[in-house]
N, CA, C and O of each residue as an XYZ file, in Angstrom:
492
protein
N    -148.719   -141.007    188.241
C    -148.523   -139.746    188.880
C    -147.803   -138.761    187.995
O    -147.692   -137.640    188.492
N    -147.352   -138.909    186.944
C    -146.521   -138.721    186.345
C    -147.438   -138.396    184.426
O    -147.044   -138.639    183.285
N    -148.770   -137.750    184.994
C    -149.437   -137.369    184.151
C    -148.916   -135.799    183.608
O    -148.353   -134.977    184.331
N    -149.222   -135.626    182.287
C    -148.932   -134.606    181.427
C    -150.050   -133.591    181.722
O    -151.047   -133.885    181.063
N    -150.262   -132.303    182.622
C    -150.624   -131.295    182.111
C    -151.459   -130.455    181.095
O    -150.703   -129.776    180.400
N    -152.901   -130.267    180.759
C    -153.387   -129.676    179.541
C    -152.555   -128.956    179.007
O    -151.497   -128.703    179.582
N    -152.820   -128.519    177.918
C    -152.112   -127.427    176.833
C    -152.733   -126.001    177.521
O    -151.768   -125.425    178.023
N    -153.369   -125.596    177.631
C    -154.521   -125.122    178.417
C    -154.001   -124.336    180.298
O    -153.671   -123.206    180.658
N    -154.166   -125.552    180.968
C    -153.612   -125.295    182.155
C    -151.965   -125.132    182.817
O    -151.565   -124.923    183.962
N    -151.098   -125.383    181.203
C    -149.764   -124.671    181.216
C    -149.626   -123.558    180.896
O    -148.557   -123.027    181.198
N    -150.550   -122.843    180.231
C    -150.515   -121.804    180.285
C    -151.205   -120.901    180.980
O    -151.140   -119.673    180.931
N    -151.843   -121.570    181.605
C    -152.447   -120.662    183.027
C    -153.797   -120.729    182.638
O    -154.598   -120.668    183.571
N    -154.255   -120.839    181.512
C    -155.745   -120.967    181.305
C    -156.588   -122.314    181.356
O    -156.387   -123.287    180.629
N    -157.386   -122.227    182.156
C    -158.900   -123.346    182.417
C    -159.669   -123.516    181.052
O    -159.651   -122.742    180.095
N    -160.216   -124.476    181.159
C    -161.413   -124.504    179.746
C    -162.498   -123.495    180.336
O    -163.099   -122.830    179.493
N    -162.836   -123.290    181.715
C    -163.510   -122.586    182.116
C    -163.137   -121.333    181.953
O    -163.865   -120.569    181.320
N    -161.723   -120.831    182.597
C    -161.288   -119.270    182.120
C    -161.783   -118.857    180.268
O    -162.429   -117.930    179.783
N    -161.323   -119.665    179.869
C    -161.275   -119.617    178.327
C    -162.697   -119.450    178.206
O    -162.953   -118.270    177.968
N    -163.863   -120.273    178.287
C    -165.137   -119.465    178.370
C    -165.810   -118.302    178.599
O    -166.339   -117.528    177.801
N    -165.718   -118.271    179.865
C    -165.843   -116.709    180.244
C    -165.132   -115.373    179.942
O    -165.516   -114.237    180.221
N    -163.870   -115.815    179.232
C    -163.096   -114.351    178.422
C    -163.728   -114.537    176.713
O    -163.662   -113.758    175.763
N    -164.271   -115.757    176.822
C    -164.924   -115.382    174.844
C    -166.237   -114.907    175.227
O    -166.927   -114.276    174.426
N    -166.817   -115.300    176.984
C    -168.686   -114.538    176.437
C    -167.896   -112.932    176.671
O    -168.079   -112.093    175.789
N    -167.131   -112.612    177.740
C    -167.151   -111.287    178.184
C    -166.738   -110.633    176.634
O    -167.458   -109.751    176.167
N    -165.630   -111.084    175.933
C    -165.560   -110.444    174.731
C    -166.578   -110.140    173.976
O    -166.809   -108.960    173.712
N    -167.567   -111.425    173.376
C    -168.651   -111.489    172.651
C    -169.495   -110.390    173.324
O    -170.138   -109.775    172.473
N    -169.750   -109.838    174.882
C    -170.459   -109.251    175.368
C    -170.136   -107.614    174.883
O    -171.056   -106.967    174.382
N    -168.714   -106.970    175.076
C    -167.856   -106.096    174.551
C    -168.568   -105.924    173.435
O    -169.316   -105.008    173.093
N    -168.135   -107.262    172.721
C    -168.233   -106.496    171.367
C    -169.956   -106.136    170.750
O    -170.022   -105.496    169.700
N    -171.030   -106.487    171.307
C    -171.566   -106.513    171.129
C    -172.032   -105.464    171.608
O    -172.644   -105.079    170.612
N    -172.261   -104.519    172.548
C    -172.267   -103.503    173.238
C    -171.751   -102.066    172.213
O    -172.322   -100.999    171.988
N    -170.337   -102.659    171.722
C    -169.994   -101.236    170.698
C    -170.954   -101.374    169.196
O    -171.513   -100.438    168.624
N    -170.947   -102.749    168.797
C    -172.091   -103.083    167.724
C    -173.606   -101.893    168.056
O    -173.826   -100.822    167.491
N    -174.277   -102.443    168.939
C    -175.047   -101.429    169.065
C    -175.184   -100.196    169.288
O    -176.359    -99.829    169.311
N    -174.171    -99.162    169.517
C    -174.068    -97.894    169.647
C    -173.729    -97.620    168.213
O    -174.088    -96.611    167.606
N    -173.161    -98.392    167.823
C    -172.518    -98.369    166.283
C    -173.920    -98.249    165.617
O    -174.323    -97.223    165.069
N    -174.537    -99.275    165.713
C    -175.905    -99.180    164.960
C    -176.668    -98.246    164.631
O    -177.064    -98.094    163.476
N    -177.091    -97.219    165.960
C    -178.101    -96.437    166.450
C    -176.943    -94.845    165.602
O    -177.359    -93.808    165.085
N    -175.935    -95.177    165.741
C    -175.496    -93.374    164.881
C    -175.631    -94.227    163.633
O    -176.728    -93.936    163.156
N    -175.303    -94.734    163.214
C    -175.015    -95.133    161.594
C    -176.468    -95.416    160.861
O    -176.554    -95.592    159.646
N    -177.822    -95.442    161.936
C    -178.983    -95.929    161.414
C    -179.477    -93.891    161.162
O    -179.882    -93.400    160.108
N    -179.264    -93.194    162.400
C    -179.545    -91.977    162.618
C    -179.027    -91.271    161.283
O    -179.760    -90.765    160.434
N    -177.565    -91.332    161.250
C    -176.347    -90.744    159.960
C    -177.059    -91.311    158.385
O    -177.056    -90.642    157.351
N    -177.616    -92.643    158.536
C    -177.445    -92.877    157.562
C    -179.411    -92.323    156.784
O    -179.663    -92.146    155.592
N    -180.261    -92.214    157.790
C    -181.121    -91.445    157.431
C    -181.202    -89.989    157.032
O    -182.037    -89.519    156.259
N    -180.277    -89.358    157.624
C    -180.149    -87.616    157.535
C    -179.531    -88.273    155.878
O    -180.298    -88.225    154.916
N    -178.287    -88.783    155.739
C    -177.824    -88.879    154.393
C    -178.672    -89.228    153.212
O    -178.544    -88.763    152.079
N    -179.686    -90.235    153.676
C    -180.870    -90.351    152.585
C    -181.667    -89.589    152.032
O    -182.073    -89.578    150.870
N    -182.032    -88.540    153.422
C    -183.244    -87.362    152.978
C    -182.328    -86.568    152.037
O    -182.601    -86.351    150.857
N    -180.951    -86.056    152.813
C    -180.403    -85.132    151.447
C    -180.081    -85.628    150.515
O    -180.176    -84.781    149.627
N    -179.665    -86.712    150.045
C    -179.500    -87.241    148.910
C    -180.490    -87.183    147.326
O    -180.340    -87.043    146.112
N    -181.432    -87.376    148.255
C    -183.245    -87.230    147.331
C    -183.338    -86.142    147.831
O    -184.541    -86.403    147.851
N    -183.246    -84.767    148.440
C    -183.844    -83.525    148.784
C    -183.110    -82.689    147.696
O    -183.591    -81.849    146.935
N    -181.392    -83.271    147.847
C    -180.914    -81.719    147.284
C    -180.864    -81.839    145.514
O    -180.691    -80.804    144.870
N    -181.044    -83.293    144.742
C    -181.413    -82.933    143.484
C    -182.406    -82.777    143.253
O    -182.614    -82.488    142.074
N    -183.677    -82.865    144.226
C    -184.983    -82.442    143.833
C    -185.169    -81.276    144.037
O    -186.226    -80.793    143.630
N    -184.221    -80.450    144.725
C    -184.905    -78.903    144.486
C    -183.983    -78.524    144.058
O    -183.881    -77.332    144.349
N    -183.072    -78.907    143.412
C    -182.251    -78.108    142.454
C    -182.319    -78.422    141.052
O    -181.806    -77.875    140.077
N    -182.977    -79.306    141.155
C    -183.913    -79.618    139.894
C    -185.504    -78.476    139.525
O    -185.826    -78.057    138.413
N    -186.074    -78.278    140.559
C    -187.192    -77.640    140.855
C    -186.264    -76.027    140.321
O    -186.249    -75.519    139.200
N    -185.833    -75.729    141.115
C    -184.991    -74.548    141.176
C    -184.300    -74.122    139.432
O    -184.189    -72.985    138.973
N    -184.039    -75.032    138.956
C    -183.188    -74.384    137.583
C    -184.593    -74.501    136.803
O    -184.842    -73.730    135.876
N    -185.615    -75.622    137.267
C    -186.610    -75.483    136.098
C    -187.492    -74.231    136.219
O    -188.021    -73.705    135.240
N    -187.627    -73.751    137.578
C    -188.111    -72.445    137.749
C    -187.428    -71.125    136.793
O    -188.006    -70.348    136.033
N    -186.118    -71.211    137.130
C    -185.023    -70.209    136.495
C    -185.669    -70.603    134.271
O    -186.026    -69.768    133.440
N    -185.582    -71.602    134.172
C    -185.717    -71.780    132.785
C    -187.064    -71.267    132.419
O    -187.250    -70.274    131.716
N    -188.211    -72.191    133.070
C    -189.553    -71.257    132.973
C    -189.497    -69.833    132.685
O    -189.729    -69.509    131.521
N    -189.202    -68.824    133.625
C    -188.776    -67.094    133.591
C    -187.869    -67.012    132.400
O    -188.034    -65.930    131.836
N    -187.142    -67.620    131.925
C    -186.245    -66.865    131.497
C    -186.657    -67.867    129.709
O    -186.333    -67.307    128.662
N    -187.354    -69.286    129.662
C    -187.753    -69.744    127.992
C    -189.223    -69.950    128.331
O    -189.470    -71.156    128.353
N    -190.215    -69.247    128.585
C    -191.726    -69.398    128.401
C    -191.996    -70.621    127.227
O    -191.310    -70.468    126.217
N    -192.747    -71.606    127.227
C    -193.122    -72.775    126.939
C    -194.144    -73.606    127.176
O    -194.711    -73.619    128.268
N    -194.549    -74.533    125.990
C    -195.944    -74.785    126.716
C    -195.963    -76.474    126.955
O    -196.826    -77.285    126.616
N    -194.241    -76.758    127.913
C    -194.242    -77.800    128.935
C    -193.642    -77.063    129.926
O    -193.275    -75.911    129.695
N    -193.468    -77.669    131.184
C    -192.736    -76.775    132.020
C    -191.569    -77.752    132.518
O    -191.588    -78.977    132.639
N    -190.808    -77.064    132.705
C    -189.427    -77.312    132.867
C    -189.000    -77.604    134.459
O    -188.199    -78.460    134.836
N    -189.733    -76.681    135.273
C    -189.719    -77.539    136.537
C    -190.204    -78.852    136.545
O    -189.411    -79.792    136.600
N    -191.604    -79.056    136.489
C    -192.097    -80.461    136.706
C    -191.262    -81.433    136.069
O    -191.516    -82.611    136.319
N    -190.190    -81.137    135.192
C    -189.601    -82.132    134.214
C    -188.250    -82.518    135.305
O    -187.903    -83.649    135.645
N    -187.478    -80.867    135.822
C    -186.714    -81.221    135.926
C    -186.394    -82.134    137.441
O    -185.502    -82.942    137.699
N    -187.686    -81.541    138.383
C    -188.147    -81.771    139.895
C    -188.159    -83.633    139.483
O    -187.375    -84.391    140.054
N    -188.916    -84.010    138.691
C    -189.156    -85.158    138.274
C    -187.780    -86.189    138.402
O    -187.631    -87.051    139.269
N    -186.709    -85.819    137.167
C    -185.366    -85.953    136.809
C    -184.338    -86.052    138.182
O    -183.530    -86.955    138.400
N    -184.598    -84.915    138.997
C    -184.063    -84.407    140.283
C    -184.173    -85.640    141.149
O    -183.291    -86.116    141.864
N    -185.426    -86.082    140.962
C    -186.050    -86.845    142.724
C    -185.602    -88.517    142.007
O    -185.422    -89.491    142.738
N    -185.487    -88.575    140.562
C    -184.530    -90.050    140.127
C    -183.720    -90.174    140.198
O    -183.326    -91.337    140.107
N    -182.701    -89.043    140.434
C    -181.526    -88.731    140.488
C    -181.065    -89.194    141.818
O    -180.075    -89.901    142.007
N    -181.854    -88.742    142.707
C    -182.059    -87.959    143.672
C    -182.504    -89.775    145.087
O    -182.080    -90.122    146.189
N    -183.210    -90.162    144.390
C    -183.502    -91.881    144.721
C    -182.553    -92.931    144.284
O    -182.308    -93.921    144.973
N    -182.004    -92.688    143.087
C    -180.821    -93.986    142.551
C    -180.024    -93.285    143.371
O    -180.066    -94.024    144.355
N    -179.206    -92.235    143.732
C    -178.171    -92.456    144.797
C    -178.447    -92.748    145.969
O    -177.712    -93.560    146.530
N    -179.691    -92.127    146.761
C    -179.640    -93.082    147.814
C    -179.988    -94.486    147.666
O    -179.626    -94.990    148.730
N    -180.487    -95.388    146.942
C    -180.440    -96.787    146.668
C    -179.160    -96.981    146.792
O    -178.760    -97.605    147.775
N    -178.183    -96.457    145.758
C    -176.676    -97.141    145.328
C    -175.964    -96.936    147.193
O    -175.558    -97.891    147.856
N    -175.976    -96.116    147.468
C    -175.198    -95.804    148.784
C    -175.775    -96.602    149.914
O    -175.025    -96.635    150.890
N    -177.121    -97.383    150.074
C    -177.982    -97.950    150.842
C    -177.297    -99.436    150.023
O    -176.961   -100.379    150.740
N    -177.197    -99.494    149.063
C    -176.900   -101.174    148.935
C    -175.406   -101.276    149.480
O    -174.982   -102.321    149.974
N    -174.608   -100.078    149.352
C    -173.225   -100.525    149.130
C    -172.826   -100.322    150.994
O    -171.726   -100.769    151.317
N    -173.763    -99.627    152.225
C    -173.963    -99.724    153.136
C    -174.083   -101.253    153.761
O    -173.416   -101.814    154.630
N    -174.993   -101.615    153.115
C    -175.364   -103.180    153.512
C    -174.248   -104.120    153.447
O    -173.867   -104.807    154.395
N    -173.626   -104.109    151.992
C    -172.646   -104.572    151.391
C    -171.698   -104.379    152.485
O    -171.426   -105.435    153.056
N    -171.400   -103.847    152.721
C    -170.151   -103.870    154.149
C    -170.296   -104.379    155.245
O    -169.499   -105.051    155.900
N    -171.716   -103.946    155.556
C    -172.080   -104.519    156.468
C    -171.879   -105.965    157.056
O    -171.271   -106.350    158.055
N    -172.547   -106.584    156.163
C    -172.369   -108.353    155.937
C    -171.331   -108.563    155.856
O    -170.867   -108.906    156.944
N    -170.341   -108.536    154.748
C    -169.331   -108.637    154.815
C    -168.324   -108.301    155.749
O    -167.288   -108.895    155.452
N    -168.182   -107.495    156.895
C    -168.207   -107.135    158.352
C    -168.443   -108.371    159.016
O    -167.568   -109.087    159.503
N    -170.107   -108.664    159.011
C    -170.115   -109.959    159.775
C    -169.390   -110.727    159.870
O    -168.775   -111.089    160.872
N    -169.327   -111.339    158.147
C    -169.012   -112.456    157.950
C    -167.541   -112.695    158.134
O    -167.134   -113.833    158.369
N    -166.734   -111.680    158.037
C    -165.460   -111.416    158.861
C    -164.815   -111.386    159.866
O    -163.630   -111.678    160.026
N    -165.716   -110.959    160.733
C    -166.249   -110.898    162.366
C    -166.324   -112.982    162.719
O    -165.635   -113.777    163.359
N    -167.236   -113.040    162.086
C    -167.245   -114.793    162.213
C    -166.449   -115.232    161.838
O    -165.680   -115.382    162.788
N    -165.920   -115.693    160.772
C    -164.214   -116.024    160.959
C    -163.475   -115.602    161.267
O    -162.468   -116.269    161.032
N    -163.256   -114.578    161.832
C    -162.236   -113.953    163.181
C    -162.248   -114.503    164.378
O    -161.236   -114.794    165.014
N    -163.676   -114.713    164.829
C    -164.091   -115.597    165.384
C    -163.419   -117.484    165.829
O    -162.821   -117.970    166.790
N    -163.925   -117.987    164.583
C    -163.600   -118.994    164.395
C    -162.186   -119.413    164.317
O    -161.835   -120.553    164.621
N    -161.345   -118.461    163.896
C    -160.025   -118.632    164.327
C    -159.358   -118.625    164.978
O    -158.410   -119.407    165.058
N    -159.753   -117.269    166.047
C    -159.559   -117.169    167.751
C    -159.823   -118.315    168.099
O    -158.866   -119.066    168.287
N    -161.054   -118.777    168.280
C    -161.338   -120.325    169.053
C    -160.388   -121.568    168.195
O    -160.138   -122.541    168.905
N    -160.014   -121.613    167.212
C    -159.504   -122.403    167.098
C    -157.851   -122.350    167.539
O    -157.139   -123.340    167.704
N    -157.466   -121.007    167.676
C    -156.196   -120.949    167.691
C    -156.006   -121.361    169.336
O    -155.034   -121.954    169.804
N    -157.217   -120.876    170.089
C    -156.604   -121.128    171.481
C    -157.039   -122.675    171.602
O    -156.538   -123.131    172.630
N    -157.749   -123.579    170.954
C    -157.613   -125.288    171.832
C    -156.656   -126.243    171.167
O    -156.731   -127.457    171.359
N    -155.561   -125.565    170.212
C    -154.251   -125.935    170.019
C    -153.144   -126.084    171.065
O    -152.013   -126.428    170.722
């Protein structure tokens, strides 16, 4: 009669309570994850187009200005529009990998955050 108590049910928590406050969390958090998603997928497209838009026409744009102003028989837009839109693509690549890069690493943070919560509470 003279049995010991869970670790658990001295502190007021069930193995059952303890379940249902990690799905409702997991549920939480998962809920702001996706709103998170949908601006940062939206944000992160507007940031791509200008990224490749604004050195390609300001590339276009000075090669126009050079055309008028050094007549030549290459043209200086097509060179520089060209130059512009590489320019213009390696940054959005670099900013699209280093996006991801957080991303995961997020996760994988998230999961051992995880894993430590649960372990800290069946101590």
């Amino acid at each position: 009669m003279t049995e010991k108590p869970d670790m658990n049910q001295r502190s007021g928590k069930t193995e059952f309570s303890q379940q249902v406050g990690d799905m409702a969390a997991r549920k939480l958090k998962a809920q702001r994850h996706v709103t998170k998603t949908v601006w940062s997928g939206l944000g992160m497209m507007g940031l791509v187009g200008w990224s490749v838009a604004m050195p390609t026409l300001l590339g276009a744009a000075l090669g126009l200005w050079l055309d008028k102003r050094y007549p030549g028989e290459h043209s200086w837009t097509l060179a520089l529009l060209a130059i512009g839109l590489g320019l213009g693509c390696f940054n959005a690549w670099r900013w699209i990998v280093k996006e991801d890069r957080e991303i995961h690493l997020d996760e994988s943070g998230n999961k051992e955050g995880l894993n430590k919560v649960g372990d800290d509470n069946h101590e």
